[in-house]
N, C-alpha and C positions, 0 to 999 in steps of 0.2 A: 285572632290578632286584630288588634286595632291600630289604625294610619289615621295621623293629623299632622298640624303644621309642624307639631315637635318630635316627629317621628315615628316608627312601628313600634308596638310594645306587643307582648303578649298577655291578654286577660286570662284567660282558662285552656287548660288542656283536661278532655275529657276520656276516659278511657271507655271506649264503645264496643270491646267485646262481647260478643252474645248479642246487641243487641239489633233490630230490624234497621239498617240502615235506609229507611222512605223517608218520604218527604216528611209527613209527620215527624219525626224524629229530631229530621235534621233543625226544621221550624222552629220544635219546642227549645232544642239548644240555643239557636240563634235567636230566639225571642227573648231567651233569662239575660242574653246580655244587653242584648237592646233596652232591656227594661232597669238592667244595675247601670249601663252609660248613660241613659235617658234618652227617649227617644229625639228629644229637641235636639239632642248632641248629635244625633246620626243622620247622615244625607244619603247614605248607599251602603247597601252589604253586596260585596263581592266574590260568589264562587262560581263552579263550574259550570260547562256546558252542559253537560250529561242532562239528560229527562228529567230524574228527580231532583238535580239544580235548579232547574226550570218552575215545578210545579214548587219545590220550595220558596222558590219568589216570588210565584204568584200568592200563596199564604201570608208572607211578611206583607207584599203590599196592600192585600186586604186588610191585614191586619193593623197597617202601618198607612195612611194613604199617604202620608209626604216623604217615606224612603223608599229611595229606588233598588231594585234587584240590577244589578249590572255583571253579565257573564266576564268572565277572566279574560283577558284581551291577550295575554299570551298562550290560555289556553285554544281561545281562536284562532289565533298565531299558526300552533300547533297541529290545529285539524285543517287547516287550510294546507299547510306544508304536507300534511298528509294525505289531502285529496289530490293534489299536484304528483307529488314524488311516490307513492304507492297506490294508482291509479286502478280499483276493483274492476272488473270487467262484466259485474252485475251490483247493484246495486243504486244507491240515489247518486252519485258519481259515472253511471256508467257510461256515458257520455265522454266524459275524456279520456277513454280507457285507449281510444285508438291514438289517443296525441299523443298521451303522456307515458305507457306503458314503459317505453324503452329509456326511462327514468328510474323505473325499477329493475329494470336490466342492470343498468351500471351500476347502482348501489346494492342490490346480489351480487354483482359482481366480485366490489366492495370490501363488502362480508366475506364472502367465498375467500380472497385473498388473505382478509386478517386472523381469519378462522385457523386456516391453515397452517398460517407463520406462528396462530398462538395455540395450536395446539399439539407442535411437534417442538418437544426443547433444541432440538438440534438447528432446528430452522430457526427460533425464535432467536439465538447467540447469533448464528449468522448472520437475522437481521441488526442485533444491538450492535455489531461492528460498524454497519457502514448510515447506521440510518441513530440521530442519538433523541428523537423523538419517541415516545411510547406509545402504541394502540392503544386505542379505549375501547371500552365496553360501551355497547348503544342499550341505552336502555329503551324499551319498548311501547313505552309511556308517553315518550317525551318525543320525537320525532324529528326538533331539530337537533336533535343527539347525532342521525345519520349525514344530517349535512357537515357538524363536524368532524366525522369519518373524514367526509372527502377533501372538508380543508387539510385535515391532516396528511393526508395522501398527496395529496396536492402539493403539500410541504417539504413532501420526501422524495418528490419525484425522481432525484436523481439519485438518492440514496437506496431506489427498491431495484434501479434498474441497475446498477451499479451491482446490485446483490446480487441481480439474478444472473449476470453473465461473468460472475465471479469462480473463480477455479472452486473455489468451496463447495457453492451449491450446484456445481457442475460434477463433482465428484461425489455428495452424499447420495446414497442411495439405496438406504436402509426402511426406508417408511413413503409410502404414498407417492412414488417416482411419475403417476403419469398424473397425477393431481397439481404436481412440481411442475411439470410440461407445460400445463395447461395457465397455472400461477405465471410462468416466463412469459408465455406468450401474452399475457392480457399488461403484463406491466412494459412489455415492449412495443405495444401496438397505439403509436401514433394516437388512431381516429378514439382509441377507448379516453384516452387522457383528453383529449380535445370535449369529448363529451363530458368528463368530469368537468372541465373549464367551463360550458358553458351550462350545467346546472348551478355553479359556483356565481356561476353572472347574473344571471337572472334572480336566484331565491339568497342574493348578498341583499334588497333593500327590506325583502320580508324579516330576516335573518337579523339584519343591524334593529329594525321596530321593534322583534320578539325580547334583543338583549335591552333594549333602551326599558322596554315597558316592566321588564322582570326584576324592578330594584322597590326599594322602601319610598322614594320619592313620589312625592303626585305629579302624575301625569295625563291626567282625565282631560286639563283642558289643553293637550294637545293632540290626544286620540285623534280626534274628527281631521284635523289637517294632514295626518302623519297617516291618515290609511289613503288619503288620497294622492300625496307623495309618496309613497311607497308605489302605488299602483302605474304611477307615470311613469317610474325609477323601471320598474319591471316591464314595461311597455317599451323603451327607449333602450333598455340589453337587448331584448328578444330582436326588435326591430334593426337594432344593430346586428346581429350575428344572421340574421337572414339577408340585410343588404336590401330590406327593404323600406319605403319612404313612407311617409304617412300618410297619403291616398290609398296605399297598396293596402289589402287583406293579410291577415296573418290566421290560419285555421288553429294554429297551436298557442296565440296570446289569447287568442277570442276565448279558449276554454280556461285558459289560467284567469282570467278578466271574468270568467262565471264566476268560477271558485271563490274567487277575493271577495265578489261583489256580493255572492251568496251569504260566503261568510259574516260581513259586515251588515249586512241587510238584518241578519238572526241577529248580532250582537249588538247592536247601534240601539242607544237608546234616547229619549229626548233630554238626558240629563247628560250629556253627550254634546248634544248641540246646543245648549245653554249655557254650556264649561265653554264652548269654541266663541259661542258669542260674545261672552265677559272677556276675552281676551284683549288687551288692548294690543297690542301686536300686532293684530288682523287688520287695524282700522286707521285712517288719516283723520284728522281734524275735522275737513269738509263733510268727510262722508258722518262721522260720528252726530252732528248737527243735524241731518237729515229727518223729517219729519217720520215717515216709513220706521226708520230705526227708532228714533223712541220710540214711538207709539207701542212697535213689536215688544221691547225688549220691558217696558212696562207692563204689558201682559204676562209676560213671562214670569216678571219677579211677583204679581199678582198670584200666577199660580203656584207660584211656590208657596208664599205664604198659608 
């Protein structure tokens, strides 16, 4: 696909059955178009994070020295939300496995609940009575799929609890009766919901960045401000729900403030910061005059050319 001032259009769809999906591969695809748009037309091709996205764009930029490889910023999005909310307890993550674990508690939890409701028809009728929301499916891909699990949960709050102390599912008791036990209790418990509330707080300014950036519009030259508000946004819930002020330490933002920072550190690139810089937005009159500032920003259009 290609994104300009006039919109996403689609050039080619290739069908890649059978074939070696490396970086070779991918290069070569990504090169026939580079070369039927023209290279002077293109400033940045955009995919994934994965390895061979990576060594794919180091190829093009060899290949290319004035187009940038730039990782997908909501797929960033994506692995950030996933080193946060499915917290490994080995691996390059493992460091916040002791903050964040109990973030995948609630969202097994989550699951556990919607599993159940969708995979007994009896239960699932008694939920359409009092809840007129639908479950989704999370797809395993996408990550913040499971945050809106829990908006959805969140949404029904009183329609699951409503269900569970309902003569109905107080009386079925043909399929999985202590799995039902264990469903009642986790949608009656106060502290479970509270905890959904405050993953809901916290991963709402990542969450609002991921939809903002996931559309056909250009948004390059606001990345570079939007990952730093976001990160204050997320600093100011946490810091809210512990009650604590901004001299105090937080052990559980310090690790989410890795994760961001890590993430952004891998995907940030200097065409990134040269979209932030042409922004007139950012700048007053006085400061725009500034000798510093041209000088820089001269350089800059210098290396572009």
């Amino acid at each position: 696909m290609v994104a300009s001032d006039g919109g996403a259009m689609v050039i080619r769809a290739v069908n890649c059955e059978g074939e070696p999906k490396d970086k070779y591969h991918i290069a070569k695809l990504i090169s026939e178009v580079i070369d039927e748009v023209g290279p002077h037309n293109v400033i940045q091709i955009i995919i994934g994070n994965a390895p061979v996205c990576s060594a794919t764009g180091s190829i093009i930029q060899g290949n290319y020295p004035k187009i940038f490889w730039t990782p997908c910023v909501v797929h960033t999005l994506n692995l950030a939300l996933k080193n946060i909310c499915a917290a490994k307890e080995i691996g390059v993550v493992a460091y916040a496995y002791d903050e964040c674990h109990w973030i995948t508690t609630v969202i097994d939890d989550v699951m556990f609940v919607r599993n159940f409701i969708m995979n007994h028809s009896m239960r699932l009728a008694i939920f359409n009575e009092f809840v007129p929301l639908k479950l989704l499916s999370v797809a395993d891909t996408r990550f913040a799929s499971a945050i809106v699990m829990l908006k959805m949960f969140k949404l029904s709050y009183r329609g699951l609890q409503a269900m569970v102390i309902s003569e109905k599912w107080a009386s079925y008791r043909e399929d999985d009766v202590g799995k039902a036990v264990v469903v009642k209790e986790k949608l009656l418990n106060d502290i479970w919901w509270d905890k959904i509330e405050y993953v809901l707080s916290f991963t709402l300014p990542i969450y609002e960045m991921l939809r903002f950036c996931d559309t056909d519009k250009p948004c390059l030259h606001l990345v570079y401000e939007m990952w730093d508000s976001m990160i204050e946004q997320v600093e100011a819930s946490i810091y809210m729900r512990e009650g604590k002020s901004e001299n105090e330490e937080s052990a559980f933002y310090f690790v989410v403030h890795q994760i961001l920072v890590e993430r952004w550190t891998k995907s940030s690139t200097p065409l990134h910061c040269l979209a932030h810089s042409l922004n007139p937005r950012y700048y007053s009159g006085m400061w725009l005059h500034e000798i510093p500032f041209v000088f820089l920003l001269t350089k800059m259009l210098k290396f572009l050319r």
